[in-house]
C-alpha positions in Angstrom: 19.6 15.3 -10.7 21.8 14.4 -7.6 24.7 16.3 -5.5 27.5 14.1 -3.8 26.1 12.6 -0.9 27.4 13.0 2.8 29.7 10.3 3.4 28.9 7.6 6.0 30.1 4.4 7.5 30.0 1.1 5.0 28.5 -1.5 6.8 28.0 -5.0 5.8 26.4 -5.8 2.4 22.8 -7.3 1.2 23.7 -11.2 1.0 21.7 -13.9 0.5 21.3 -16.9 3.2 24.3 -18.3 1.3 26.0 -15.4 2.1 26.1 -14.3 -1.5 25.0 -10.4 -2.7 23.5 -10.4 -5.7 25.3 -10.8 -9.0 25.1 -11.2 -12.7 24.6 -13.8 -14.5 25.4 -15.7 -17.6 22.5 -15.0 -19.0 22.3 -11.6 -17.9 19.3 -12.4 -15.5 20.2 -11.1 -11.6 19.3 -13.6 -9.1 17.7 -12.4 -5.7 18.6 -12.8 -1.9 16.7 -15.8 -0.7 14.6 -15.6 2.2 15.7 -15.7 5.6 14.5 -15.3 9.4 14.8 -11.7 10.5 14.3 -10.0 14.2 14.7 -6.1 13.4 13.5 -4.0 16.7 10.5 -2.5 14.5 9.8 -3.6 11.5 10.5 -7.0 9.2 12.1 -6.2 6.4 11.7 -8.1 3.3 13.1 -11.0 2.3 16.6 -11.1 1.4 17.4 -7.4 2.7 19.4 -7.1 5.1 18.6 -8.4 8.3 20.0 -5.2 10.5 19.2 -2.0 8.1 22.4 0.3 7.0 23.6 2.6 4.8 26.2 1.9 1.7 28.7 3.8 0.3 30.3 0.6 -1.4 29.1 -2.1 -3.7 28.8 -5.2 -1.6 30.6 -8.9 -2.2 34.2 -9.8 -2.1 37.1 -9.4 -4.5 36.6 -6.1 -6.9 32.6 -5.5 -7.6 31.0 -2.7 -9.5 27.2 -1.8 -8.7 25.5 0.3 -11.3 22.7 2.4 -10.3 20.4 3.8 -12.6 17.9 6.8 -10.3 14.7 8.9 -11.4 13.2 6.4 -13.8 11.0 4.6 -14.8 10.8 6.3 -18.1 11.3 5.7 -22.1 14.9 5.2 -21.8 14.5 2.7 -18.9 13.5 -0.5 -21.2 17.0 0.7 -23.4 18.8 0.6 -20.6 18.1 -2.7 -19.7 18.3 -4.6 -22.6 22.2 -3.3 -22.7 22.3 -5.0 -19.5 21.0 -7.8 -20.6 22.9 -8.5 -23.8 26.0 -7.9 -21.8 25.5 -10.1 -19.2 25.8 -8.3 -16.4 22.9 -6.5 -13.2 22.2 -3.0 -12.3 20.0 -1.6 -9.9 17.3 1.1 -11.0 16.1 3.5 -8.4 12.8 4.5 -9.1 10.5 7.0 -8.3 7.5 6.4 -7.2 4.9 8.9 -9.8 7.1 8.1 -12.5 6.8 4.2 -12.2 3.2 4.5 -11.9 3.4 6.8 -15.1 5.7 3.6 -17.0 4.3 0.3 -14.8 4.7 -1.6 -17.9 8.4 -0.7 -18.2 8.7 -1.2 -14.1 7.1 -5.0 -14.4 9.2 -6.0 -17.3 12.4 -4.7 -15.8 11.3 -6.7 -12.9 10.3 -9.4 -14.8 13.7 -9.5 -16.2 15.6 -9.6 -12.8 16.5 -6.5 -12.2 16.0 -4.7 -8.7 13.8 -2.0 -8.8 14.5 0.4 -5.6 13.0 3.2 -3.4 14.2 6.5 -4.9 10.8 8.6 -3.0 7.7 9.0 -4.4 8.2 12.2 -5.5 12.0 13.2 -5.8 11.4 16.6 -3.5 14.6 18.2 -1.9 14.5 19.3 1.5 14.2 22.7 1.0 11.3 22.1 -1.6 9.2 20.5 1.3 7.2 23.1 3.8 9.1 22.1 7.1 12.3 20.0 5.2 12.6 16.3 5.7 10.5 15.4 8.7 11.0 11.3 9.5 6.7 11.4 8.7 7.1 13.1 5.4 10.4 10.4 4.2 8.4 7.1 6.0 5.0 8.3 3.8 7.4 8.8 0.8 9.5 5.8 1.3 6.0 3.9 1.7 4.2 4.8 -1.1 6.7 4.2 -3.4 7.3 0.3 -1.7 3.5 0.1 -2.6 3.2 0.4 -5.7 6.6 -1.6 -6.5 5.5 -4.3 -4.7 2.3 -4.6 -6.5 4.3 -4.0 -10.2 7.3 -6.1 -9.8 6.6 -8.4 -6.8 9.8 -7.3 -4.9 9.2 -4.8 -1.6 12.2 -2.6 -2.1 14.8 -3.5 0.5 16.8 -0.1 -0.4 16.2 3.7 -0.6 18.0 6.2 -2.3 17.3 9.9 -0.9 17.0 12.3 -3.9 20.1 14.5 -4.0 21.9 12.2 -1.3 20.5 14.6 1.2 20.7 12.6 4.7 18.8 14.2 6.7 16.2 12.1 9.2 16.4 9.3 5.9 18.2 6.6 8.6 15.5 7.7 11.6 12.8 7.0 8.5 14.2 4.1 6.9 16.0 1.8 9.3 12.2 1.3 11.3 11.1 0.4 8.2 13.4 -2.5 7.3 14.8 -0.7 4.7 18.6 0.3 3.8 20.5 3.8 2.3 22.4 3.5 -0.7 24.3 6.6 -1.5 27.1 6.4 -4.0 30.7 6.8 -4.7 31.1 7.9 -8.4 29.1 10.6 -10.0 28.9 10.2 -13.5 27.0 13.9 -13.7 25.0 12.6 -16.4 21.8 14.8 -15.9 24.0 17.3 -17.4 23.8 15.9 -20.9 22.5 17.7 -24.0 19.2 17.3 -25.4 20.5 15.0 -28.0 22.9 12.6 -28.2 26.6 13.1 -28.9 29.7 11.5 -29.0 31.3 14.3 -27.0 28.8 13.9 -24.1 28.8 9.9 -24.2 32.6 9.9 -23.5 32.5 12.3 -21.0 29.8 9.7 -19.2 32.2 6.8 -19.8 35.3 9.1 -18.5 33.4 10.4 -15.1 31.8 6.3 -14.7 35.3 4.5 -14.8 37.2 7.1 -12.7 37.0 5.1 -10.0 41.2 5.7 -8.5 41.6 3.2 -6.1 38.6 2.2 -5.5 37.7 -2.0 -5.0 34.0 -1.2 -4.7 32.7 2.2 -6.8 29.0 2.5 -6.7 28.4 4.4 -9.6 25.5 6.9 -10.3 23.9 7.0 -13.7 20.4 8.2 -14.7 18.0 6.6 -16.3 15.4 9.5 -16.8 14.6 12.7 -15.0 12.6 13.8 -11.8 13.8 17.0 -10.6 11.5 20.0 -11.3 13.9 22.0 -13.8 12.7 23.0 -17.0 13.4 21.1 -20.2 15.3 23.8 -21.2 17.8 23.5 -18.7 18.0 19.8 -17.6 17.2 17.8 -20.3 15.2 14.8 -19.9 17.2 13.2 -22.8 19.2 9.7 -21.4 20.5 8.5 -24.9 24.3 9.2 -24.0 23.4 7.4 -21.1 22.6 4.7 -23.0 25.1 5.0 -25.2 27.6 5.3 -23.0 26.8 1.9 -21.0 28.3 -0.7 -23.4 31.8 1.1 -23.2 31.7 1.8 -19.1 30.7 -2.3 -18.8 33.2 -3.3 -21.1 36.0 -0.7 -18.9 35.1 -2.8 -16.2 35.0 -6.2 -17.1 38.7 -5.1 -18.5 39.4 -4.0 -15.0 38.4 -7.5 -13.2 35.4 -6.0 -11.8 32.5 -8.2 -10.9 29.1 -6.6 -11.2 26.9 -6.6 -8.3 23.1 -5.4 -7.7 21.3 -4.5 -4.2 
């Protein structure tokens, strides 16, 4: 479950040494930054993130692009999700988190396998106020760590990006930015946690309504979800994602209409 994030400054997007962010496809496979010669003040960032670390608010490349973001898998509806992707064509980014990927590490390495970027979303998707002493910069840099670990060892990729649960900013740049590693907050909310326990067409074209209102908008990131993480019970945040997945064919199709070209971090 996520809040709208504090706004910040865009700043320039991931490229790769071509100068290229990373984009779909035709055969729906999303190709990588390639490596290039970084000299951050404290850390070395992977390759093809960014070579000075910063915090989005838009979906990065030139001419109208789209960035999906899928947060708090991995879990069963992760695979679904990204075979939609796939048979359309087209790249998303999923923003993991961390015990739920080690729960689902054969979903995390084929979604890797397949392309897609699998992100930073915390190890343990813990709001501020659920942590004794908030969001120190040690608590976020062990969080933001672990969780780069273990995606490293599934999917091969150290996560360039980290997504703070709930968009909450605090000390996340003093954490991240020494470790090489860029924010990606969001710009559309699709408020798809709130869907029912089962799967409707009421609720799928309420996600498809909240993912394409994007105004004037040239660069939307848009927040989707492809399972759950936050501490609620069942009973009132349901863990179900198949209006999400539903819903994914018709929000692609909106903008593809639209001239939008999908981009991934």
């Amino acid at each position: 479950m996520s809040s709208a994030p504090t706004r910040t400054t865009t700043t320039a997007p991931r490229t790769s040494a071509t100068g290229s962010p990373r984009t779909s496809t035709p055969t729906g496979i999303p190709t990588s930054g390639a490596t290039s010669t970084v000299r951050p003040t404290t850390a070395v960032p992977a390759a093809g993130c960014p070579q000075r670390p910063s915090t989005f608010t838009a979906a990065p490349g030139t001419g109208k692009t789209v960035a999906l973001t899928f947060d708090d898998g991995a879990s069963s509806s992760t695979l679904a999700i990204a075979r939609v992707l796939r048979l359309k064509g087209v790249t998303a980014t999923f923003f993991d988190v961390g015990r739920l990927d080690a729960a689902q590490a054969s979903a995390v390495q084929q979604v890797g396998a397949w392309g897609f970027p699998v992100e930073d979303h915390s190890w343990d998707h813990r709001y501020p106020a659920m942590v004794p002493g908030g969001w120190t910069v040690a608590y976020l840099r062990q969080q933001i760590t672990r969780t780069a670990d273990l995606q490293q060892r599934l999917t091969g990729h150290r996560p360039c990006f980290f997504r703070p649960p709930g968009g909450f900013t605090t000390n996340v740049q003093q954490a991240a930015y020494p470790l090489g590693v860029s924010v990606v907050l969001w710009s559309v909310d699709t408020l798809d946690w709130r869907q029912p326990s089962v799967t409707t067409a009421v609720s799928t074209s309420a996600i498809v309504a909240r993912a394409t209102a994007v105004g004037s908008q040239q660069h939307p990131i848009v927040l989707l979800h492809a399972g759950k993480a936050s501490s609620e019970p069942d009973s009132v945040v349901s863990p179900n994602r198949g209006n999400t997945v539903a819903a994914l064919p018709a929000i692609i199709d909106w903008y593809t209409a639209h001239g939008f070209r999908f981009v991934a971090f």
